[in-house]
C-alpha positions as CSV (number, residue, x, y, z in Angstrom):
1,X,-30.2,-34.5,-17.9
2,X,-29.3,-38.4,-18.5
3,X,-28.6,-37.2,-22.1
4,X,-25.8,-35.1,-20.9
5,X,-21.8,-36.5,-20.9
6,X,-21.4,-37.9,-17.5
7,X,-18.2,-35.6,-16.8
8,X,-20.3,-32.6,-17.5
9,X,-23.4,-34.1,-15.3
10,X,-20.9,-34.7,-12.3
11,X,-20.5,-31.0,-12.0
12,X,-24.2,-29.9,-11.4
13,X,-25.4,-33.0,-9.5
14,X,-24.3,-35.0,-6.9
15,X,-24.8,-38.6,-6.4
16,X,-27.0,-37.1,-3.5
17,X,-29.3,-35.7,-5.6
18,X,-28.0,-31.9,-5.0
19,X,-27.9,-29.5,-7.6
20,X,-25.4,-26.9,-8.1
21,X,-26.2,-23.8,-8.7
22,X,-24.5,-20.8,-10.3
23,X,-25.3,-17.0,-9.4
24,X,-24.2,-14.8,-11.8
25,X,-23.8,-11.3,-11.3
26,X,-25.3,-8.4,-13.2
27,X,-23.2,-5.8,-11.9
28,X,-19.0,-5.6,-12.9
29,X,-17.6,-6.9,-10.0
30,X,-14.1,-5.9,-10.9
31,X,-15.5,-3.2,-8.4
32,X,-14.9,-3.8,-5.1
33,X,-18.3,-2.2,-3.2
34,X,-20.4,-4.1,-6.9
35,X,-18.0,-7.6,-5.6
36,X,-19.4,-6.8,-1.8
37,X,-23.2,-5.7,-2.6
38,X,-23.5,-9.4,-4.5
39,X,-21.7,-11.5,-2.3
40,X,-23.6,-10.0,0.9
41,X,-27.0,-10.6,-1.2
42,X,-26.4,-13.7,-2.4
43,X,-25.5,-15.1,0.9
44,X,-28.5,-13.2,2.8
45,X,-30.7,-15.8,0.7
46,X,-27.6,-19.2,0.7
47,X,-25.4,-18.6,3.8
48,X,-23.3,-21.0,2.7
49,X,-22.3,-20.0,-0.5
50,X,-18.8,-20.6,-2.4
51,X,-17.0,-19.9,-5.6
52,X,-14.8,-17.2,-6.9
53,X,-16.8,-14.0,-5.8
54,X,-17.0,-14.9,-2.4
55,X,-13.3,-16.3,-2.1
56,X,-12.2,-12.5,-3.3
57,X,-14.3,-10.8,-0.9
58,X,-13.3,-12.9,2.0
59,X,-9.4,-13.1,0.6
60,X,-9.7,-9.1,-0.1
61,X,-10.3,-8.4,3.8
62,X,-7.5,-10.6,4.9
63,X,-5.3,-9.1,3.3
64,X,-6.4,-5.8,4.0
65,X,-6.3,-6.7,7.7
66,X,-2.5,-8.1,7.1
67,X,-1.4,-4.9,5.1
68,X,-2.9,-2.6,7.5
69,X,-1.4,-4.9,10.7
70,X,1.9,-4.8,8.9
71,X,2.1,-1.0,8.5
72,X,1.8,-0.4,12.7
73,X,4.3,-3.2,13.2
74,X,6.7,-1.2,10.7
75,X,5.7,2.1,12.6
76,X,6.6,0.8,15.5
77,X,9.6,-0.6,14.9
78,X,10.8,2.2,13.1
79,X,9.8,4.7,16.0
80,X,11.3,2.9,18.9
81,X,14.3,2.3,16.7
82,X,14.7,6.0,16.2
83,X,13.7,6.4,19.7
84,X,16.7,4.1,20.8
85,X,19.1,5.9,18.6
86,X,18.3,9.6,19.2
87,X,16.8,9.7,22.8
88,X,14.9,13.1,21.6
89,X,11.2,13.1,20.7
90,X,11.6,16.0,18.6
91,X,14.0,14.4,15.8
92,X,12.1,11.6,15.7
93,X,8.8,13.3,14.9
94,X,10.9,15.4,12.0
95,X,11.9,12.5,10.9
96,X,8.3,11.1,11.5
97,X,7.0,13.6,9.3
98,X,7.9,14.0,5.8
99,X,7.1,10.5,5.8
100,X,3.0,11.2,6.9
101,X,2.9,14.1,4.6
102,X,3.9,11.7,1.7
103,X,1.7,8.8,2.6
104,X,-1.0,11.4,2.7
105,X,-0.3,12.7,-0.6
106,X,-0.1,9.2,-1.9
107,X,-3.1,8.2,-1.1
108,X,-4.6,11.9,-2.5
109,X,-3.0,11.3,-6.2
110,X,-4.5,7.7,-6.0
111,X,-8.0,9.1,-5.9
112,X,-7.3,11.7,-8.4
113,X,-5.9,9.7,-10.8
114,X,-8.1,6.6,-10.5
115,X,-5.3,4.3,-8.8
116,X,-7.6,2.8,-6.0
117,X,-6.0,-0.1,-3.0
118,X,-6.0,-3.5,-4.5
119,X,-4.9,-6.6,-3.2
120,X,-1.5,-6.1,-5.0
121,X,-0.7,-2.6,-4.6
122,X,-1.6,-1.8,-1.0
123,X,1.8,-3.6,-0.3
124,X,2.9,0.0,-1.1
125,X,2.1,1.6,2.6
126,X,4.3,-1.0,4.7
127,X,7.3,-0.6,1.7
128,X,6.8,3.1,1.8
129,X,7.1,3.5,5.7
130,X,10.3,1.6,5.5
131,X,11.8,3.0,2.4
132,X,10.9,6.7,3.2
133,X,12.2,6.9,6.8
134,X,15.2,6.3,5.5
135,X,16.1,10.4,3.3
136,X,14.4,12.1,7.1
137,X,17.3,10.0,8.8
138,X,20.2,11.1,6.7
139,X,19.2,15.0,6.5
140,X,17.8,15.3,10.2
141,X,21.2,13.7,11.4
142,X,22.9,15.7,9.2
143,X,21.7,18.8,10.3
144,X,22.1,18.6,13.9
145,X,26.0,17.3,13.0
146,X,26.6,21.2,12.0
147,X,26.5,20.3,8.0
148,X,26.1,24.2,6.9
149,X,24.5,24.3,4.0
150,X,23.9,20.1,3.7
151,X,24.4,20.3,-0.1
152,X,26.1,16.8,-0.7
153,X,23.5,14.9,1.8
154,X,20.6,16.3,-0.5
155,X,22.4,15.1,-3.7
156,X,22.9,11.8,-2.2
157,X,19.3,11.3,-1.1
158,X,17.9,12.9,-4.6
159,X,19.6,10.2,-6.6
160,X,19.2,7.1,-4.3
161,X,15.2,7.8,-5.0
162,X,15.6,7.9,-8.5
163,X,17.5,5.0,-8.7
164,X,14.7,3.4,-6.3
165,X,12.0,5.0,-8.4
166,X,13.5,3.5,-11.5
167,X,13.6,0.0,-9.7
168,X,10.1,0.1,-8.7
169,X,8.6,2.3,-11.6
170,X,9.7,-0.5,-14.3
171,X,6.8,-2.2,-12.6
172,X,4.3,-0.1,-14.4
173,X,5.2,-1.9,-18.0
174,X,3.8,-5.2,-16.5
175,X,0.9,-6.8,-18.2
176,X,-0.8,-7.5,-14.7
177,X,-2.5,-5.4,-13.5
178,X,-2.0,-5.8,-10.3
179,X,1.6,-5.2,-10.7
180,X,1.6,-2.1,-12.9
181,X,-0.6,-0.3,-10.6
182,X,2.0,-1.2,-7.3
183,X,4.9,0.3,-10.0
184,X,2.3,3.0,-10.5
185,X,1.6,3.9,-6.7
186,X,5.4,3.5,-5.8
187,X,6.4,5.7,-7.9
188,X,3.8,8.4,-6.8
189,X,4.7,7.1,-3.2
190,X,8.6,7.5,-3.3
191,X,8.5,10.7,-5.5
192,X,6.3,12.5,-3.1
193,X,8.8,11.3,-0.1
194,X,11.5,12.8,-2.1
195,X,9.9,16.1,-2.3
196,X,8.6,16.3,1.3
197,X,12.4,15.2,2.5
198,X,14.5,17.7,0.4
199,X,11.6,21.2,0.5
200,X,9.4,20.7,3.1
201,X,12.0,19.0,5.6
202,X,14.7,21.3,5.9
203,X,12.0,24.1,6.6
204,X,10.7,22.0,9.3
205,X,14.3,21.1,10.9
206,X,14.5,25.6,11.2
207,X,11.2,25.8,12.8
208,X,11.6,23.3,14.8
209,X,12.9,24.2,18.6
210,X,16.1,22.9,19.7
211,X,17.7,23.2,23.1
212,X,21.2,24.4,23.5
């Protein structure tokens, strides 16, 4: 050790006497539950553990707490807002809808195609709430303003989410990861809110019971 560059010997022992010591992992912990198995070991034996394993595990839960706290404050915003406007509980869960079905899908296509949560693209559920709301509005209100046959409303919405697919789909050609897989899950997201809004929307605006 005293033959060692004093710069170097600063970093492994203090003028205490302590040592640092680094844990390396065996596992790839670019996987979440392989990041959580070694933190939670390693700090069974050293409680009070640091460095950059621990700082993602312990960063990676707030933000999931944030993302999932922001998504209820966007849903209920956006409920009581439609609430205020419409006074009827049945448009509001019409308009409710296509938007559960999508976010249902979207998380459905991001198991089959590998595209797990991370800490950049689970932005995606508070954006989606707020950006797919938005097509239910337009063709619900439509509807019950006597539009026969609605054609021009659906044209409108059909190319206001390409043109926000196209926004957030030029995403996926970014060299971070983190930021092509948000492109990559928005994409999915918007595109299966555009099909539940223009097919299975209008079907559920027939069925649905309306009073005189």
């Amino acid at each position: 050790v005293d033959t060692l560059p004093d710069n170097l010997k600063r970093r492994y022992l203090s003028d205490a006497g302590q040592w640092r010591v680094d844990i390396l992992p065996a596992a790839d912990v670019r996987d979440p539950k392989a990041l959580a198995a070694f933190v939670n070991a390693v700090e069974a034996v050293f409680p009070d553990i640091t460095g950059g394993a621990a700082q993602s595990l312990k960063a990676g839960d707030t933000i999931a707490r944030a993302m999932i706290e922001a998504s209820l404050i966007a849903l209920g915003i956006i409920v009581l807002f439609l609430a205020l406007l419409l006074r009827r509980l049945g448009d509001v869960l019409l308009m409710l809808f296509p938007l559960a079905l999508a976010t249902t899908l979207t998380i459905a296509a991001g198991v089959v195609f590998s595209i797990p949560f991370n800490y950049a693209n689970v932005i995606v559920l508070p954006l989606l709430l707020g950006i797919g709301v938005d097509s239910g509005i337009h063709l619900v209100m439509r509807e019950r303003q006597g539009e026969v046959d609605g054609a021009a409303t659906r044209r409108a919405i059909f190319y206001a989410a390409l043109t926000t697919i196209a926004s957030f789909g030029s995403l996926m050609i970014s060299s971070h990861r983190g930021t092509a897989s948000m492109g990559e899950l928005l994409t999915i997201a918007i595109g299966f809110t555009l099909i539940c809004t223009l097919i299975v929307l209008p079907v559920a605006v027939r069925l649905a019971p309306r009073k005189a």
